[in-house]
C-alpha positions in Angstrom: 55.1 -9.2 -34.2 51.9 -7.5 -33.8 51.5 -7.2 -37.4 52.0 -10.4 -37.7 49.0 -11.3 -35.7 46.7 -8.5 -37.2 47.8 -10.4 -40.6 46.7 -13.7 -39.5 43.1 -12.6 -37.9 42.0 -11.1 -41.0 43.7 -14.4 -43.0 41.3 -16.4 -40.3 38.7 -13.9 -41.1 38.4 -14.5 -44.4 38.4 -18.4 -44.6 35.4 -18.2 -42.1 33.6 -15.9 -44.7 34.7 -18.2 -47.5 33.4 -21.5 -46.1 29.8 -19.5 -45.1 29.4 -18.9 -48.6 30.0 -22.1 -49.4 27.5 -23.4 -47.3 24.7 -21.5 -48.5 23.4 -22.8 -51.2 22.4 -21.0 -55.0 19.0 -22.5 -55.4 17.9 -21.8 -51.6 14.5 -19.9 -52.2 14.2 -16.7 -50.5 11.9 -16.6 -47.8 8.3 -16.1 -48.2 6.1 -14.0 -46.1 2.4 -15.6 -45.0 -0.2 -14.2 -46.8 -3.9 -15.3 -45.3 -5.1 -18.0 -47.5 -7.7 -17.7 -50.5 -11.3 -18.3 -50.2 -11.9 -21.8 -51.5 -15.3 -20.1 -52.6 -17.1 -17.1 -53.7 -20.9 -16.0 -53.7 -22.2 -13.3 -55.6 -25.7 -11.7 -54.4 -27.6 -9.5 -56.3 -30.3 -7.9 -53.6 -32.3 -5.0 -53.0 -30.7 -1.8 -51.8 -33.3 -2.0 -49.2 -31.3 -4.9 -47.6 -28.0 -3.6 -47.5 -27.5 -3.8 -43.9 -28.9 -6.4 -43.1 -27.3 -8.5 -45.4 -24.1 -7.2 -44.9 -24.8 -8.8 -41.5 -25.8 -11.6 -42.6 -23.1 -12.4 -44.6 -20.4 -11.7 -42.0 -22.5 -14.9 -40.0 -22.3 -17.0 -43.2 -19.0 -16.6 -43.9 -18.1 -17.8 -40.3 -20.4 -20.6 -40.2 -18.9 -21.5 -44.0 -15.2 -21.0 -43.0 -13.1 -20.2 -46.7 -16.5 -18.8 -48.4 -16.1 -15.6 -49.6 -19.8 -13.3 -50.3 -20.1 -9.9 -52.6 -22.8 -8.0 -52.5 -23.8 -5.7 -55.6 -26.9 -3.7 -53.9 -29.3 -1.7 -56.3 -33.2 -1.6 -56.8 -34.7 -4.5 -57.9 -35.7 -3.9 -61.1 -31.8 -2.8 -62.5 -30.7 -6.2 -60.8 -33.3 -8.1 -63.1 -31.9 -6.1 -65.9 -28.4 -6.8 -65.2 -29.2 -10.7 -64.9 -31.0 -10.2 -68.1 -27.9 -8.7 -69.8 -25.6 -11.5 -69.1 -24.4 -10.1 -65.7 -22.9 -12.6 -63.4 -25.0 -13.6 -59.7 -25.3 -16.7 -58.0 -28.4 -15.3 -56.0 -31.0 -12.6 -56.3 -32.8 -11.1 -53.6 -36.3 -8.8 -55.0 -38.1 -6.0 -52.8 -41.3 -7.8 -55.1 -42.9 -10.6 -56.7 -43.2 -8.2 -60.0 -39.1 -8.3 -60.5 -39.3 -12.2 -59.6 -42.0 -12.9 -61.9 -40.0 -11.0 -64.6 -36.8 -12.9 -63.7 -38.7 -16.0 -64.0 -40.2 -15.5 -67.0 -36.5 -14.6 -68.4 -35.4 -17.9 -67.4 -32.4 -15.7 -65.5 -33.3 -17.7 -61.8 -34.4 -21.1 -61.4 -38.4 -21.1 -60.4 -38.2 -24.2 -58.0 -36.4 -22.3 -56.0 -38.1 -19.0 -55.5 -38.9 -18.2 -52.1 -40.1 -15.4 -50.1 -38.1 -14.9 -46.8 -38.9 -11.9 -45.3 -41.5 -8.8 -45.6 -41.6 -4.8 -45.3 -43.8 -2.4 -44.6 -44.3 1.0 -45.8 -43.6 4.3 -43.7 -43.5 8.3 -43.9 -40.2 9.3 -43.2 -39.4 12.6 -42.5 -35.8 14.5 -41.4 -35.3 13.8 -37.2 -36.3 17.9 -36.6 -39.3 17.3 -38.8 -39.5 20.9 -39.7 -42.9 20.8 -41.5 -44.3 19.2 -38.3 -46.0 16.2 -40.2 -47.3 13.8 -37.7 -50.2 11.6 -40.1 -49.9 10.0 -43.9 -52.8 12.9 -43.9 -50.3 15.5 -43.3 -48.8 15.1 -46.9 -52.0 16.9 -48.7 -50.6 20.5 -47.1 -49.5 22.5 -49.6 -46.4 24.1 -50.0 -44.5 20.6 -48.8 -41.4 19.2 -50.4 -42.4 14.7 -50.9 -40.3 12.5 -52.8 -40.9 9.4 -53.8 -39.5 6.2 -55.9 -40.3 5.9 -59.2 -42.6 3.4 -59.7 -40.4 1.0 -62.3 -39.2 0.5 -58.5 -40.6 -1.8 -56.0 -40.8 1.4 -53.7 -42.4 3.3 -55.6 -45.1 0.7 -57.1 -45.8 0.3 -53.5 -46.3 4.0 -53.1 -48.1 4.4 -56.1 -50.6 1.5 -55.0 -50.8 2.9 -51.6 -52.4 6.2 -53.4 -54.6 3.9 -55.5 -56.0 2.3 -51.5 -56.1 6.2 -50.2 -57.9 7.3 -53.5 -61.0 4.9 -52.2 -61.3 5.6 -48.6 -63.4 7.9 -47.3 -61.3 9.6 -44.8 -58.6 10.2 -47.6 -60.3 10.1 -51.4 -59.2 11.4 -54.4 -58.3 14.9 -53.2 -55.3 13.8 -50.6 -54.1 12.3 -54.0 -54.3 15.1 -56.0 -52.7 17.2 -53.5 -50.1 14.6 -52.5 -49.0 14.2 -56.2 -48.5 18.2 -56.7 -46.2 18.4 -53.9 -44.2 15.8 -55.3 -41.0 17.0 -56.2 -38.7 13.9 -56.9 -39.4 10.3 -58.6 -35.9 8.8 -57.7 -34.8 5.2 -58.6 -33.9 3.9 -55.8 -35.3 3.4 -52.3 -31.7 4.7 -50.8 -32.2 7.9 -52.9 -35.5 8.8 -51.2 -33.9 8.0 -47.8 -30.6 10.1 -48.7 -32.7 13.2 -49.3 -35.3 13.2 -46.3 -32.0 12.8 -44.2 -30.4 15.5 -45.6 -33.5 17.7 -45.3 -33.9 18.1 -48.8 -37.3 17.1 -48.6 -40.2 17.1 -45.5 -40.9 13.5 -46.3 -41.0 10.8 -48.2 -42.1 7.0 -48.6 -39.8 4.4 -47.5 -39.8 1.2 -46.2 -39.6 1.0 -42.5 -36.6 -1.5 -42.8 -34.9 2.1 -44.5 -36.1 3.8 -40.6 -33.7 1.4 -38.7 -30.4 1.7 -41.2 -27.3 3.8 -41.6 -30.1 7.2 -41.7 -31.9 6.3 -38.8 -30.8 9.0 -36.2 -32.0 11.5 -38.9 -34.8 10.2 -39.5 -38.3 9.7 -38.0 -40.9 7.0 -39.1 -44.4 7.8 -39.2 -46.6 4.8 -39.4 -48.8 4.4 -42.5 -52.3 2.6 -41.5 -51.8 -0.9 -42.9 -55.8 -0.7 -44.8 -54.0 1.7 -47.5 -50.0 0.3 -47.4 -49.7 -3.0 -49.0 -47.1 -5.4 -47.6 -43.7 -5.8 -49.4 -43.3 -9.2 -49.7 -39.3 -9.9 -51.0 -38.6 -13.0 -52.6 -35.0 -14.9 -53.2 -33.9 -17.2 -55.9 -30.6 -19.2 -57.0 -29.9 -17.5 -60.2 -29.8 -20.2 -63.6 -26.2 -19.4 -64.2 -25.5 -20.0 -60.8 -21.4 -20.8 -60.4 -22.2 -22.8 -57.5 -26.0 -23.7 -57.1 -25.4 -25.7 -53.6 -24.1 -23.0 -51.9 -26.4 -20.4 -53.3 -29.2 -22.8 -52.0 -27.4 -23.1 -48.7 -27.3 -19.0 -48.2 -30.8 -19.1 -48.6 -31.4 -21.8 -46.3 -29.2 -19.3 -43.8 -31.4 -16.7 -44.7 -34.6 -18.9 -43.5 -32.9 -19.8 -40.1 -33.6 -18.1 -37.1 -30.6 -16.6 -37.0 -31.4 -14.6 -40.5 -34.5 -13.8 -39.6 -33.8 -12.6 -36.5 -30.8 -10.4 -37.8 -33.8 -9.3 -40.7 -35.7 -8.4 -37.5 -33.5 -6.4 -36.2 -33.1 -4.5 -39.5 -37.0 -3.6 -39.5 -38.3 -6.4 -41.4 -40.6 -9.1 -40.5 -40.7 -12.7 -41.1 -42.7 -14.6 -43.7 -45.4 -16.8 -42.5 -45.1 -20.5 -42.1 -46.8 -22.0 -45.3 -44.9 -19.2 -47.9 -43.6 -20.2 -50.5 
């Protein structure tokens, strides 16, 4: 009798399994997991290394004020950017540490003129690593012998900057031809970039270099130390921003800039080191 019953459990046992396979059916998909969904959108900007971080920043805001917008940065000195849009490189928007790359990129027909702006400006500083071991206090300081300066080369913004800045302290009278001279023979690096300057002051390679004093407030600031450069012999970096002419999406590359504009980019370019452009700019 018992193993009668065992015999008819795993009988009942079996029918059960039967009719749930039965049920299920062949086509049923299998279940998918949620994956977040795709950016209906993306912005390419080609900008100045100069503006990494603040751009970075400002993207984040853009991107959740433009829900499903997507931004990539491609950060290098201005004057390899141009290049690149010159070469058939892709960018919906370029950002320039100058009006000389701008010009150029205008002239190339690579951005659209009409809407070339400039939205924010820079000013030059001596940097020098945080322990400052060559005690430099004054833009005079750098005619000492024996010092270690690096600079930008001057294909880049930075360093056309730098180079006119010696071209203003070569005609004052409390600096003249002599700080040049002297300033020039301690130079021991012409890097192309703004962020290579900064990388070796930080790293002590160097006692000082010129930078922009955006470059004193980013990712190097607690190894570094600004020293103010008097604003008769530093010219202003003005940076300038245009919708690229192959532009994938020219309304939305019109709209970042906008952003940029806004109070809240300039006060996030503020924050960064940079100042804003006056009213009538254009």
């Amino acid at each position: 009798m018992p193993h009668a019953i065992t015999r008819r459990a795993f009988a009942a046992a079996l029918i059960a399994l039967s009719l749930a396979a039965c049920d299920k059916k062949p086509n049923d998909p299998a279940p998918i997991a949620s994956q977040p969904p795709a950016p209906t959108a993306k912005l390419t900007v080609l900008a100045a290394a100069s503006l990494s971080g603040a751009f970075r920043e400002i993207g984040a805001a853009f991107e959740t004020a433009n829900p499903g917008v997507k931004l990539e940065f491609s950060f290098a000195a201005s004057n390899q950017l141009r290049t690149q849009l010159e070469n058939g490189s892709p960018g919906d928007v370029f950002a320039s540490a100058d009006r000389k790359q701008m010009d150029s990129a205008i002239a190339s027909k690579v951005v659209d003129s009409q809407t070339s702006r400039v939205f924010t400006h820079n000013q030059l500083v001596v940097i020098v690593p945080r322990s400052n071991p060559a005690k430099i206090e004054s833009l005079a300081d750098l005619a000492r012998p024996s010092l270690k300066i690096v600079v930008a080369d001057k294909a880049v913004p930075v360093g056309n900057y730098t180079r006119l800045m010696l071209d203003n302290a070569a005609k004052d009278a409390a600096m003249g031809e002599k700080f040049v001279a002297a300033f020039d023979a301690s130079t021991v690096s012409r890097e192309q970039s703004v962020a290579a300057v900064v990388a070796k002051v930080s790293l002590a390679e160097a006692d000082a270099g010129i930078a922009y004093a955006s470059d004193a407030k980013g990712a190097s600031a607690a190894k570094l130390t600004a020293i103010p450069i008097p604003t008769a012999l530093a010219p202003r970096a003005d940076y300038l921003v245009a919708v690229t002419s192959r532009a994938a999406n020219p309304k939305l590359a019109t709209k970042f800039i906008e952003f940029l504009l806004s109070p809240a980019g300039r006060d996030t370019l503020a924050k960064h080191g940079f100042t804003p452009p006056e009213p009538a700019s254009n």
